[in-house]
C-alpha positions as CSV (number, residue, x, y, z in Angstrom):
1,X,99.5,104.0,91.5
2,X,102.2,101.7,89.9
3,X,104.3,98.9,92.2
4,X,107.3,98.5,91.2
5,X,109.4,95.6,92.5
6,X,112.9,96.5,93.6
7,X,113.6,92.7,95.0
8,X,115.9,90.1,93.6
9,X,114.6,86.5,93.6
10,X,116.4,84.3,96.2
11,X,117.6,81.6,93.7
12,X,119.3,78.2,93.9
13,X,123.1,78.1,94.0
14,X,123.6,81.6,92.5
15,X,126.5,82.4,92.3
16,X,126.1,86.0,93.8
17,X,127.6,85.8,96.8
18,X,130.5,84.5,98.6
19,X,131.1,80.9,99.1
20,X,129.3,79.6,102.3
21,X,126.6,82.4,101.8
22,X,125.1,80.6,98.5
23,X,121.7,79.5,99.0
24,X,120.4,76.3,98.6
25,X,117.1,74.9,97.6
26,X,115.9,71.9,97.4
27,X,112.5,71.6,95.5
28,X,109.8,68.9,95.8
29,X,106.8,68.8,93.5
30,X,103.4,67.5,93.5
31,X,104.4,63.6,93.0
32,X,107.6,63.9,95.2
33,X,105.0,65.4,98.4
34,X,102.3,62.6,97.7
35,X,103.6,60.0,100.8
36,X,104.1,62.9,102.9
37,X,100.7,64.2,102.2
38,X,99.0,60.8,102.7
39,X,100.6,60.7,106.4
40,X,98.2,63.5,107.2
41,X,95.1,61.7,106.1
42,X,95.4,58.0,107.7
43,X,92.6,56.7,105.3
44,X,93.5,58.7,102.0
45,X,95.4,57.0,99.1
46,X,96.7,58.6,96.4
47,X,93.7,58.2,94.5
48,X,92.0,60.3,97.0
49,X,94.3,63.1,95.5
50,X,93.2,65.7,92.5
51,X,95.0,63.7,89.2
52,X,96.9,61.8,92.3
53,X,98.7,65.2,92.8
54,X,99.9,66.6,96.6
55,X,101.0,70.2,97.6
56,X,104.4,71.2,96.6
57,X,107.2,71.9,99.0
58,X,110.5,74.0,99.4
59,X,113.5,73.6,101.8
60,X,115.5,76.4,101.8
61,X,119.1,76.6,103.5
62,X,120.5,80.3,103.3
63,X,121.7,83.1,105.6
64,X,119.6,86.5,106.6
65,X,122.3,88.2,104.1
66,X,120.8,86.1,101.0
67,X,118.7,87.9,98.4
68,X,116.9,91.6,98.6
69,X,117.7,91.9,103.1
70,X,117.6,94.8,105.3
71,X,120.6,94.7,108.0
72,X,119.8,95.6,111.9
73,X,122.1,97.8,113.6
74,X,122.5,94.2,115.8
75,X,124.7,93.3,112.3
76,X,127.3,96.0,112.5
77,X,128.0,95.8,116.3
78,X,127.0,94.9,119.9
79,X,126.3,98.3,120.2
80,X,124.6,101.6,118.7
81,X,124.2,105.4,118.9
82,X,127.9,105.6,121.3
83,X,126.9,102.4,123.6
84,X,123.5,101.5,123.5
85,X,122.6,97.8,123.2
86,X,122.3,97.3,119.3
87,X,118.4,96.4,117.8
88,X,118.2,93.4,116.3
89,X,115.6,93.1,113.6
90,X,112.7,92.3,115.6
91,X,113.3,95.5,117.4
92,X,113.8,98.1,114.3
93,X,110.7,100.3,114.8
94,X,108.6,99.6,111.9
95,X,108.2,103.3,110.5
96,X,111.6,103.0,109.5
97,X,110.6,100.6,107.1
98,X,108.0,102.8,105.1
99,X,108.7,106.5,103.9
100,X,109.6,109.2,100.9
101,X,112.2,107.1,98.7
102,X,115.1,108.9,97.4
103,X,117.0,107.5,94.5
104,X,120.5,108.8,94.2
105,X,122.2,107.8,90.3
106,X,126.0,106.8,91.6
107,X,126.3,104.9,87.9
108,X,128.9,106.9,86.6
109,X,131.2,106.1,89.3
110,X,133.8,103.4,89.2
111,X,133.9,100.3,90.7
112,X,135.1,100.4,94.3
113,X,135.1,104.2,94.4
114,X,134.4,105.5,97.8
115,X,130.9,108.3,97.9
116,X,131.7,111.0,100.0
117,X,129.1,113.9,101.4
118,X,130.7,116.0,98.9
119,X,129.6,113.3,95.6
120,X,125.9,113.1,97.8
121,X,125.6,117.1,98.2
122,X,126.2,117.2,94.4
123,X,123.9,114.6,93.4
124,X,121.1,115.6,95.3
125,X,121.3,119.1,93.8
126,X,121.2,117.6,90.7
127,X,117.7,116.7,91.0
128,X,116.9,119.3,93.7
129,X,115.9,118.2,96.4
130,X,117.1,118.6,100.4
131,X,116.6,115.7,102.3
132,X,114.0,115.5,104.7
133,X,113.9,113.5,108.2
134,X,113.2,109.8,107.6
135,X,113.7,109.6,104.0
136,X,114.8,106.4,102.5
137,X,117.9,107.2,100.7
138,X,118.8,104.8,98.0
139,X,121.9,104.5,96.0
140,X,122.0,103.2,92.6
141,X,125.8,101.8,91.7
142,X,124.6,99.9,88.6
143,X,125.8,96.9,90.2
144,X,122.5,95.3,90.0
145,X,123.1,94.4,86.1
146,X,125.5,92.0,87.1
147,X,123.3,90.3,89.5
148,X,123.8,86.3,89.1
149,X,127.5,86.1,88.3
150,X,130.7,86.2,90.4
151,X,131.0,89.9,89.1
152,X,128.8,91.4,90.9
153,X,130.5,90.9,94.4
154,X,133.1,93.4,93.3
155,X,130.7,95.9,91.2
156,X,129.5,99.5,92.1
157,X,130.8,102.2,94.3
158,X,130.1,102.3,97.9
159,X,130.0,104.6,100.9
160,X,132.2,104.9,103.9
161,X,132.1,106.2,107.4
162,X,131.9,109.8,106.6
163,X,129.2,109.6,103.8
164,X,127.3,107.7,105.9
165,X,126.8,109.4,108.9
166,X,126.4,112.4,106.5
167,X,123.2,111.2,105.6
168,X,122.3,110.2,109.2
169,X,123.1,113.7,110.8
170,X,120.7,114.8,108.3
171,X,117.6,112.7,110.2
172,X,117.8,109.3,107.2
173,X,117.6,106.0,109.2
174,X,117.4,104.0,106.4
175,X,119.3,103.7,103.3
176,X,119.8,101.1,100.8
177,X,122.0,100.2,97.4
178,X,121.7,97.5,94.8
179,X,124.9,96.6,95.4
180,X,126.2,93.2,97.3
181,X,127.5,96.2,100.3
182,X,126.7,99.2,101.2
183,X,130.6,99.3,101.8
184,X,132.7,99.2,98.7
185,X,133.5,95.9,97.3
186,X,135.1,93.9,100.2
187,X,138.0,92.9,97.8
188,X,139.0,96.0,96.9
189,X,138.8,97.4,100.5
190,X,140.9,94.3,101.5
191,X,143.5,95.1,98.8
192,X,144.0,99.0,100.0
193,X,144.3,97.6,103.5
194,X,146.8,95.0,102.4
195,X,149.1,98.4,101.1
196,X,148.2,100.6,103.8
197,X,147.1,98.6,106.9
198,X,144.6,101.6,107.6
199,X,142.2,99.6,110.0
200,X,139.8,102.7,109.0
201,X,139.0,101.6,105.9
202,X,137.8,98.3,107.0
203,X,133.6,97.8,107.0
204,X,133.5,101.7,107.6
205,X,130.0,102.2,106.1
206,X,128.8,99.4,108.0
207,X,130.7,100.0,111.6
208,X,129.3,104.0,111.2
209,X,126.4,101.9,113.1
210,X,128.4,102.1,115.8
211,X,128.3,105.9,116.5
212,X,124.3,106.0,115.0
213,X,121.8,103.3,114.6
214,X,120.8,103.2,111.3
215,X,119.3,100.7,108.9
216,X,120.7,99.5,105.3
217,X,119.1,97.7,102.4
218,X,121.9,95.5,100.3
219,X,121.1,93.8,97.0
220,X,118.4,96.2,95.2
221,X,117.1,95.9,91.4
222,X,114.9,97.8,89.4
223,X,116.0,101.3,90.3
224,X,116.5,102.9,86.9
225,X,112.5,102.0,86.5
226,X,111.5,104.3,89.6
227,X,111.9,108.3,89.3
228,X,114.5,109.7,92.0
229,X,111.8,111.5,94.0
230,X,108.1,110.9,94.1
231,X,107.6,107.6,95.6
232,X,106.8,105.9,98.3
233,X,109.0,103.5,99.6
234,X,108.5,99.9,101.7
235,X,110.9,97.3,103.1
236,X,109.1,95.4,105.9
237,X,111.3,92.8,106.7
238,X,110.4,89.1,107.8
239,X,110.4,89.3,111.6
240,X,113.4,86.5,112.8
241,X,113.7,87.0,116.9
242,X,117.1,88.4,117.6
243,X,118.6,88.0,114.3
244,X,120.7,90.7,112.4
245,X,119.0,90.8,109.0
246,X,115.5,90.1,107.4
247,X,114.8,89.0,103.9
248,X,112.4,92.0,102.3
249,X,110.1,92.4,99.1
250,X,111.0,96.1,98.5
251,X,108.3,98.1,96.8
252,X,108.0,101.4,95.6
253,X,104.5,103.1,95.2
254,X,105.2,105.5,92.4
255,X,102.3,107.8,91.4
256,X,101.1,107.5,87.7
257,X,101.5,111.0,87.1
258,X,104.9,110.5,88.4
């Protein structure tokens, strides 16, 4: 069995998302922490320490949205599946976390273009297979490849209300891209709106939450190094009480014969 690590690094300052969503870290090694060590051990002096060394610490300012997350229905709306009370990410049932991944290669669409059941039907024939309930669905935009610069916030295609709720008529509760949204670029969709003032168009793969609850992985890597079908795929997320995303270290399990 071979891991492979489909996770971003959180990373200080990177400019891959928007302004105000940047994290921040501030990093103190082993000679910064040695004060703050010693005021645990009343008695201890820095020669007390290995080579006069302390523990290292991190402080880490950034939002659920930063790095490799999983979004809660809680994110796209008050409310779920026609009126129920939204889950936030504490309350996601944890087998929707785990199950049969299923990459789907979106890389030779253009930027901002807008997946449709039709584009999904055809890819999934492409590599045979019919989807089954509580696959993970996974969409590779090549986005990922411009991961760390400005460009990626307006890279890879994206799916809308219609493709989305495609997928979740078809039993899929989770689903994931390694692009910034699972909605096309925001700028893009802000441009069209700015031509067309079709309040449809805005958030539509997210607010598709709305109508079913459903769960979506932003900010993948790696998927061109895991077959399409074949492997097993996790995303536990870190458990924040009431919040609307949780940071996750996606894995697949891929068979060595696969």
């Amino acid at each position: 069995m071979k891991l492979v690590d489909l996770s971003v690094a959180i990373e200080d300052s990177l400019p891959s998302d928007p302004p105000g969503m940047i994290p921040k870290i501030e990093y103190s090694n082993h000679d910064d922490q040695v004060d703050y060590m010693l005021s645990f051990f009343k008695d201890a002096t820095q020669e007390d320490l290995p080579d006069g060394k302390a523990w290292s610490l991190e402080n880490v300012q950034l939002t659920t949205h930063a790095g490799t997350h999983i979004d809660a229905p809680w994110h796209y709306h008050p409310t779920m599946n026609n009126g129920e009370k939204a889950w936030t990410i504490d309350e996601v049932p944890l087998d929707w976390f785990i199950g049969n991944g299923v990459v789907i290669d979106m890389t030779d669409k253009p930027d901002g273009y807008l997946v449709t059941s039709k584009d999904l039907i055809e890819k999934l024939e492409e590599i045979n297979y019919t989807l089954k309930e509580k696959d993970i669905v996974l969409i590779h935009t090549g986005a990922s490849k411009h991961w760390g610069t400005k460009r990626y916030l307006t890279a890879g295609c994206g799916l809308g209300r219609e493709a989305t709720l495609w997928l979740l008529d078809r039993g899929i509760r989770t689903v994931g891209t390694d692009a910034w949204s699972w909605d096309r670029p925001l700028g893009l969709i802000s441009e069209e709106f700015s031509k067309t003032g079709n309040k449809d168009i805005i958030w539509e793969g997210h607010f598709a939450g709305i109508e079913k609850g459903y769960c979506q992985i932003e900010k993948l890597t790696n998927l061109d190094q895991i077959p399409a079908t074949g492997f097993t795929f996790m995303c536990f997320p870190v458990k924040i009480k009431g919040a609307s995303a949780g940071w996750i270290r996606a894995i697949a399990m891929v068979s060595e014969a696969g």
